[in-house]
N, C-alpha and C positions, 0 to 999 in steps of 0.2 A: 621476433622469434615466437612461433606460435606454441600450442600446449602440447599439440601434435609433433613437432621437433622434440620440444624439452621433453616428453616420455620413450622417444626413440633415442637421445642423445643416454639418457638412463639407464635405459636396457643397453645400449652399446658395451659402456662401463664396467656391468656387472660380469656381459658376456667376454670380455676379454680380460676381465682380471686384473685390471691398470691398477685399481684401486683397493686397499683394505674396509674393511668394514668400515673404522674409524672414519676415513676420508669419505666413504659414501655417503655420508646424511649429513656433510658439510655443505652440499651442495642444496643451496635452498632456489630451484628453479623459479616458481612462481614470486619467490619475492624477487628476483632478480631481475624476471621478464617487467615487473612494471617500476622498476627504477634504475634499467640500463640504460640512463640519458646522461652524457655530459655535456654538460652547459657551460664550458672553458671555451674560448676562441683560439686555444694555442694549441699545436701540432705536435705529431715530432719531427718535424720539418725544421721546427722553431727552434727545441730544446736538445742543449747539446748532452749525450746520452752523457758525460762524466760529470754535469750538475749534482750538487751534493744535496742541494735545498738546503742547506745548514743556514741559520743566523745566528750562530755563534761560532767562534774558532776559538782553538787551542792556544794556548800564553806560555811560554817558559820564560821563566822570571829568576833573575839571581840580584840581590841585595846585598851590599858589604859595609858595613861598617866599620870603620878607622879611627884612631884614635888621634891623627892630624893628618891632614894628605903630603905633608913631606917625609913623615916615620912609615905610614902606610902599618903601622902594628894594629892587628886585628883585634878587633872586642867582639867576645861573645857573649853569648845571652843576652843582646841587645833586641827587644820584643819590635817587631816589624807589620806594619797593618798596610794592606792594599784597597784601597777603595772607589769606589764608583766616583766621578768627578763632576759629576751633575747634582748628586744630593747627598753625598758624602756617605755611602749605604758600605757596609764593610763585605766585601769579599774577602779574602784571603787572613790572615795572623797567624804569628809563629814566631821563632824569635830565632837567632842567630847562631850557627855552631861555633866551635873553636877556633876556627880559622874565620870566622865573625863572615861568616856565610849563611842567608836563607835564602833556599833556592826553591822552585818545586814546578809545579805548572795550577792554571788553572784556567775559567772557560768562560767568554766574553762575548757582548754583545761582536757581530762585526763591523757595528758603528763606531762603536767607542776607538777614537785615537789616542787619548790616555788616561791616564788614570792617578791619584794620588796614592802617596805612598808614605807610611807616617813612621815614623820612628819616634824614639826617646828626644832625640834632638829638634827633627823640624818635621813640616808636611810640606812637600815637594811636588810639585802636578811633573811626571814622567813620562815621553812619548813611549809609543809602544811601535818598535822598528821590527817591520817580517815575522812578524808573532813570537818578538822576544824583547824583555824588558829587562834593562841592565842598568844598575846604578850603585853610586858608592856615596858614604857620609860620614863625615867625622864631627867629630863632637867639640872642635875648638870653640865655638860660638855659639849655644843653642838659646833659643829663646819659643817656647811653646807653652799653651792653653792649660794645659794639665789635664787630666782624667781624673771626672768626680768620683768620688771612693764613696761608692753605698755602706759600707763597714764604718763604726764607729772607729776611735781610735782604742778605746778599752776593750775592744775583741784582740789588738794585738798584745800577744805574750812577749815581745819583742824590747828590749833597754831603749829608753829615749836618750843619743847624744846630747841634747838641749836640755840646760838648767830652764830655771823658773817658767816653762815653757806655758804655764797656764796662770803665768802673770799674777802669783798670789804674793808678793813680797816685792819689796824695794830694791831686789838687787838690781842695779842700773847706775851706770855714769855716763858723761855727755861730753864730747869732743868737739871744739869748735873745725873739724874738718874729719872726710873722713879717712882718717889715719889709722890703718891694720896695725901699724911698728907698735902702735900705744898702748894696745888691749889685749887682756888675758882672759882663759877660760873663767867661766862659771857664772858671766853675766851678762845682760844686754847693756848694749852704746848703744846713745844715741847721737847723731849730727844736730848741733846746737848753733845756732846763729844772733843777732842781733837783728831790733826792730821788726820789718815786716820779713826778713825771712828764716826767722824763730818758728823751729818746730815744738810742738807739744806734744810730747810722750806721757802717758800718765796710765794709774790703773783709773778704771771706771766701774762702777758698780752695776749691772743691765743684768734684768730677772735671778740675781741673786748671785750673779757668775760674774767676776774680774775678768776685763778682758783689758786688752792693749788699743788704745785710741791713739790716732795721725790724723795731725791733722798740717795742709801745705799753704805755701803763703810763695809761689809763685819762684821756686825755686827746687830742682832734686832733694829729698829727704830721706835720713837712711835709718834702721836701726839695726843692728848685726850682733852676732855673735861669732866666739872664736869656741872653733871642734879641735881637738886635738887628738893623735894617735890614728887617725885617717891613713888606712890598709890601700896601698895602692893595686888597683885590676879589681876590688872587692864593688858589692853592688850597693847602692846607698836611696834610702825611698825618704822623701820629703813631703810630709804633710801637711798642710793649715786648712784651718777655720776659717773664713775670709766673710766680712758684708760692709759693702759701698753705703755711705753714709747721705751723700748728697748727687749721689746718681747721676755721677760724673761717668764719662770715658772709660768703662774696665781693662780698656786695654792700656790704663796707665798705672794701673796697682801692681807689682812686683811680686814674686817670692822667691830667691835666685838662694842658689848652693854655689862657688867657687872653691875652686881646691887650688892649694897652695904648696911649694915645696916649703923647706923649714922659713924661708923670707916671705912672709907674706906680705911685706912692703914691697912687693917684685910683682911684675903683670900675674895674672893668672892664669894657671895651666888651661884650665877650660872653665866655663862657665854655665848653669844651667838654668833658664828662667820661667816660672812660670805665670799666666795674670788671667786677666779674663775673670776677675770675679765678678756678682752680683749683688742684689739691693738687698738679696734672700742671704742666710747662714748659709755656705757651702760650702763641705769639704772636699778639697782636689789635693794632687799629688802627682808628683814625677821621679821618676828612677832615675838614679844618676851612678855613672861608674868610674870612680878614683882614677886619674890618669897616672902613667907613672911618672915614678919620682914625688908624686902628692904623699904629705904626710900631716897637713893642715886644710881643714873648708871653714869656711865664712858663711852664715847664714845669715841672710838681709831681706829685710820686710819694706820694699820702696814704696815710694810715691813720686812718679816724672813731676819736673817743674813745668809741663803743659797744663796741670791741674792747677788749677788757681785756687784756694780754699776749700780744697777734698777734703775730706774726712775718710776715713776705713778704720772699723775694727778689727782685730785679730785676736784669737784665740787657740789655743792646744797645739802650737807647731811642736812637730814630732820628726826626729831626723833618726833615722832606723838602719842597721844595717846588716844588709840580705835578708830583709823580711819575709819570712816564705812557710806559711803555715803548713800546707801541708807537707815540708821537703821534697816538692818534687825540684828544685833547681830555677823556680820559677817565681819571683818578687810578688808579691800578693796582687801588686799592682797591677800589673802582665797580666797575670793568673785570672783566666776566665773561670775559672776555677779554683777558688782557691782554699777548697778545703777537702779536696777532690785528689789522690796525689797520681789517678791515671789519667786524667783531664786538664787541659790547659787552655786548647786554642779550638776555635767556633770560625767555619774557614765556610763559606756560602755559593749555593749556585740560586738563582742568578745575582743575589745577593739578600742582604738582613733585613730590605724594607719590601721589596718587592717580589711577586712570584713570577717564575716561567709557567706558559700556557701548553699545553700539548691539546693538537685538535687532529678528530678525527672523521675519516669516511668510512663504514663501515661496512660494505657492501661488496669487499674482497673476494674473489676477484675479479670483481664486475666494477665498472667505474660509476656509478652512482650520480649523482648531482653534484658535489663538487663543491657545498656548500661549506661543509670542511666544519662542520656543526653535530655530524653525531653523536659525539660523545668529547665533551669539552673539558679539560681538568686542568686550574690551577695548582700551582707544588712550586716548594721549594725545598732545598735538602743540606742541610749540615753536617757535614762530614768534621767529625768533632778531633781532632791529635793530642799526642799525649805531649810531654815536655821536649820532647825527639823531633816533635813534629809528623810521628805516624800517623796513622788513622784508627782509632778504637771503638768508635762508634758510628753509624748514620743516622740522622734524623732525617725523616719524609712526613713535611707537613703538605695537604692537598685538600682540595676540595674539589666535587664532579657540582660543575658551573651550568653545564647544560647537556639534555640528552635530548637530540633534534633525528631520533629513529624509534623504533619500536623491539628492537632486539636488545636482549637482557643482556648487556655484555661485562665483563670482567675485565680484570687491569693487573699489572703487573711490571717486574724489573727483574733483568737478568745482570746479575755481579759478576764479574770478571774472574772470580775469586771457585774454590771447592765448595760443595757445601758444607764439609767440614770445616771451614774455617769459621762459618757462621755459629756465635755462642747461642744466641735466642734473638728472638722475631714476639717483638708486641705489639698491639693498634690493628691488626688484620680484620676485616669486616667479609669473615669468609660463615653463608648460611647455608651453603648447597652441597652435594653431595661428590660433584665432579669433580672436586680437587682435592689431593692426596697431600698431605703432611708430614715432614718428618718431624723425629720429638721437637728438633730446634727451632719450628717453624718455616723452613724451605717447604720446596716443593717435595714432592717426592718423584725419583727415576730420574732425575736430570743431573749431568755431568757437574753443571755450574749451578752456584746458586741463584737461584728463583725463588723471588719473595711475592707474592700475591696479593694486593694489595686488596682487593674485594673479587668477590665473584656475581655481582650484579650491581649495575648503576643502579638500577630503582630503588633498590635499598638504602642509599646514600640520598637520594633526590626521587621523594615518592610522588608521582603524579597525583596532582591537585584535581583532577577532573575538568573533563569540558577542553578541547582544543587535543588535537594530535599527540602532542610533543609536551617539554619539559623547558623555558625559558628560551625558544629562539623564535615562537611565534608571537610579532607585540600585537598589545591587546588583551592576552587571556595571562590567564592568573601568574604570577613570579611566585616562585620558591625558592626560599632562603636557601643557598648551599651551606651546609654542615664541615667543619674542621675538623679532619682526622688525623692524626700524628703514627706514625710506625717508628717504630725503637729498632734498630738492626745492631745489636751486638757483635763484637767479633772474638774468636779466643785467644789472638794474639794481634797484636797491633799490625795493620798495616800497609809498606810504603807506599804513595801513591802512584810508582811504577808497577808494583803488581794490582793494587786495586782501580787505579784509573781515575778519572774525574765525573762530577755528574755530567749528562743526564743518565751516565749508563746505558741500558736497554731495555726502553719501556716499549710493552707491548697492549693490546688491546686481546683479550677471546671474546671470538664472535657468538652470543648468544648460547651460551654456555655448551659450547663443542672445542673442546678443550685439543683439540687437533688444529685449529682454526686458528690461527694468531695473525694479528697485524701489526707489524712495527716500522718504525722511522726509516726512508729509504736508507738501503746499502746496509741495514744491519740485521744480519742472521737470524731466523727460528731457534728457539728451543729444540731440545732433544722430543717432546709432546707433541711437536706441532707436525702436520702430514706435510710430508716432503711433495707428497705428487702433487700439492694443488699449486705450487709453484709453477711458473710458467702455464696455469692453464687460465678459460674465464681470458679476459684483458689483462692481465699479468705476463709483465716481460721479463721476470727474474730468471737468471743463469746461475746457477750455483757456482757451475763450471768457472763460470769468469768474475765469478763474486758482484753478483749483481744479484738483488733483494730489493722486492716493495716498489717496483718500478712497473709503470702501466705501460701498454706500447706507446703512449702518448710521451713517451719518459717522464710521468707526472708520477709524482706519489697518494697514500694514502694515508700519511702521517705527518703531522708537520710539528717542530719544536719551535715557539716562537719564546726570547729571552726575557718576555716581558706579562705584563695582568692583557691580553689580548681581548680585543674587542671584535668577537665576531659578526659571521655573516646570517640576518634573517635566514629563515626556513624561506628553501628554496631559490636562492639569490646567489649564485655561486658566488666566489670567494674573488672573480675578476673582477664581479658585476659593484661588491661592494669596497673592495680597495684597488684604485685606479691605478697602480701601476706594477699591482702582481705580475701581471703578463711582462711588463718591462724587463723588471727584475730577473723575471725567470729565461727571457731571450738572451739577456744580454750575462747568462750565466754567472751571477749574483753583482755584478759589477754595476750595475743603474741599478739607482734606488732605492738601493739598501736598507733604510729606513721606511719602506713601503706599509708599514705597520704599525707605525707609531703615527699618533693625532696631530701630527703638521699640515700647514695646510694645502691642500690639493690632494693630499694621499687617498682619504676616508668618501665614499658616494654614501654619505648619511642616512639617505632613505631606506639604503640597505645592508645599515648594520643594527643588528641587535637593540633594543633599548629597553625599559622596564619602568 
């Protein structure tokens, strides 16, 4: 395309009117004539136009917990965690309604076949069948790790059920077996034996503090106590002090709750265990809920007879009930919040240890190189619920990773939601004049809300001088990307069938022409962004037929990848450096799905990124 076209296609434009002002000086000719090159080997011959490019799909997940699977009686408020099954990274938490239901959706790699799922009782790895996760748990038998409690125990205002719990006095008698019929409240037993499998219960003196020393000699060892007046359906939080002495096995140290009807010489209604201590002072804890008919629990500090002369100290057990600082309904435990009483649960996309990548072409709507390095931004986002499990806040944490063009471009997310529903908008890295605000921080003139995340990458990631670009050519200088966080308030909670899940709808403005957007194929402009330059340039979008961000190549120009993305060198399309994009994308997501992750054969090294 010569200069002599590109000034005649211009004048065409003006003289017929097609375009608004706005849209006219979107059109940047000469940058386009010298980077209308794609360097992809695929068609659209190849690609089937209802490709979504997506590598994540949607989850509807429903949880139930029971109080034995032959009663099937529901328990609520039982806290429910969903988690990545590879490094244990928490997506999803909430806890359980009345009918001991948590259901919701949420948004997954397409690799992923399942995933853990934790509860008060156990962690369960659960397939995930047609993008839907369904599972049920009762609490007859639990045995789990515990959640270390960062809170001392003296922040809670809370009655401790447990006498002598900090081991300052000799209340204590010893049972040559361990027999529940024998013992009454207000003291510790202990299981006593003869010769080598005599335990030794005693206080000990350690940095001026009494604790409770065990020690085993090749046989189970118990020490318990009896709770009395034990509320059945009511919630009950068990805490200790715990440090492994001879750095044995943790998984054979004990600290179990048992609830009892008035016989507690009769098996146990349920039982709740927790271990996994250390060599360090830890305090952990587990929530446990009164089954019915219980109106007696037993608290017991074991030791397995796999332990051959272990040793553990114990200190401050505290058995608490419905401990919930800030009353929102929620056991301090659970409570990601727990002093907080409109916050509870921290629910993640892609999840809590790792970010989603978003990369982009920016040369809309021209296809460009293909390099898929423009403008590169890690992010992740917390969509924070209250005790309901609404949604009351978002967290967007991100960093801009590489800008591999020269146009000053902007970022942004459209919420599903009014802008009125939006309370306030903080963390915005807005310095230019093209973007409009309303008081609360949206955008201004758009239907839905539009949170803007910067209006220039270089502000974010300033070039270092010397080399084209900003981190995609190796060789020349690295710059540190910068962490910025946006707070998205809302002024009433909520559910995630009106707000949706992340990643929402992140767009790109191109070079501060705030007409000019590019987002993720198949998802809509803003009400800002000029309708006519759709379909024009290599852009195949139909509004008509709801088709967006599609090249005629049906390739896009935005791609979400679910994970920290390792992109492609400057000027290396994005085939050249992972070998089976093109697969992937023929075979309409179905080959190689994993095309982006560091296994081996995926990655052509020489042409991706390094620093």
């Amino acid at each position: 395309m010569n200069k002599q076209l590109n000034t005649y296609l211009y004048l065409l434009l003006i003289i017929i009117g097609s375009f608004t002002q706005s849209c006219i000086h979107s059109f940047d000719f000469e940058e386009n004539k010298a980077n209308d090159k794609n360097s992809t080997n695929l068609s659209k011959e190849q690609i089937n136009k209802a490709f979504d490019w997506d590598m994540s799909r949607q989850i509807s997940f429903q949880v139930k917990t029971v109080e034995n699977k032959k009663s099937m009686k529901a328990l609520p408020l039982v806290a429910i965690e969903i988690l990545n099954v590879e490094n244990e990274a928490k997506i999803i938490s909430g806890t359980t309604n009345k009918n001991g239901v948590f259901d919701g959706l949420f948004q997954i790699s397409t690799t992923t076949k399942n995933v853990i799922v934790r509860t008060s009782f156990k962690d369960t790895v659960v397939n995930i069948s047609n993008g839907f996760l369904n599972c049920v748990f009762s609490t007859e038998n639990v045995q789990l790790k515990g959640s270390v409690i960062s809170r001392s125990r003296s922040n809670s205002s809370f009655s401790n059920l447990l006498s002598n719990y900090e081991f300052d006095n000799n209340i204590s008698d010893s049972l040559t077996s361990k027999n529940y019929s024998q013992i009454t409240t207000g003291k510790w037993y202990f299981k006593a034996g003869n010769g080598s499998n005599k335990v030794f219960v005693f206080r000990k003196n350690i940095s001026n503090d009494y604790v409770l020393k065990m020690k085993n000699s090749n046989n189970d060892m118990w020490c318990f106590q009896l709770v009395d007046n034990i509320t059945a359906g009511e919630i009950y939080q068990l805490e200790a002090d715990a440090k492994i002495l001879n750095g044995t096995n943790p998984s054979n140290f004990y600290v179990q709750i048992q609830f009892f009807n008035n016989n507690v010489s009769a098996t146990a209604l349920s039982t709740y265990s927790m271990n996994y201590f250390s060599s360090e002072w830890k305090r952990k804890g587990i929530v446990a809920i009164a089954p019915s008919n219980s109106t007696k629990a037993i608290v017991t500090l074991r030791i397995s007879a796999n332990e051959s002369n272990a040793k553990i100290l114990f200190d401050n057990i505290s058995l608490q009930e419905n401990p919930d600082t800030d009353g929102d309904g929620i056991p301090d435990v659970n409570d990601q919040y727990p002093n907080d009483e409109k916050k509870a649960f921290n629910n993640y996309y892609p999840n809590d240890c790792s970010p989603a990548t978003l990369a982009f072409e920016d040369l809309w709507p021209y296809k460009g190189d293909y390099d898929f390095n423009d403008l590169i931004i890690n992010y992740k986002m917390n969509y924070i619920a209250n005790a309901n499990n609404k949604i009351v806040e978002l967290r967007i944490n991100y960093k801009v990773v590489a800008i591999g063009a020269s146009f000053h471009n902007g970022f942004g997310i459209q919420l599903p939601v009014s802008p009125s529903a939006i309370k306030s908008v903080s963390g915005q890295q807005i310095n230019n004049s093209y973007i409009s605000l309303n008081s609360n921080g949206t955008e201004a003139n758009q239907s839905k809300a539009v949170i803007i995340m910067f209006d220039d990458a270089f502000d974010l990631l300033p070039h270092p001088g010397g080399g084209d670009f900003i981190n995609t050519t190796i060789g020349t200088q690295y710059v540190s990307p910068t962490l910025v966080e946006v707070v998205i308030k809302f002024n009433s909670s909520q559910t995630i069938e009106n707000l949706d899940i992340p990643p929402y709808n992140p767009f790109v403005i191109v070079d501060g022409n705030r007409d000019k957007e590019i987002h993720l194929p198949q998802m809509q402009p803003t009400d800002l962004a000029c309708g006519k330059l759709l379909g024009s340039g290599n852009d195949n979008s139909n509004p008509n037929n709801n088709i967006y961000y599609i090249n005629d190549d049906n390739m896009p120009w935005a791609l979400n990848i679910p994970t920290n993305f390792y992109y492609s060198k400057e000027k290396s399309s994005i085939s050249d450096a992972f070998n089976y994009f093109d697969s992937w994308a023929i075979s309409n997501g179905t080959n190689h799905s994993d095309w982006y992750k560091n296994l081996s054969g995926n990655r052509n090294a020489e042409n991706i990124y390094t620093h």
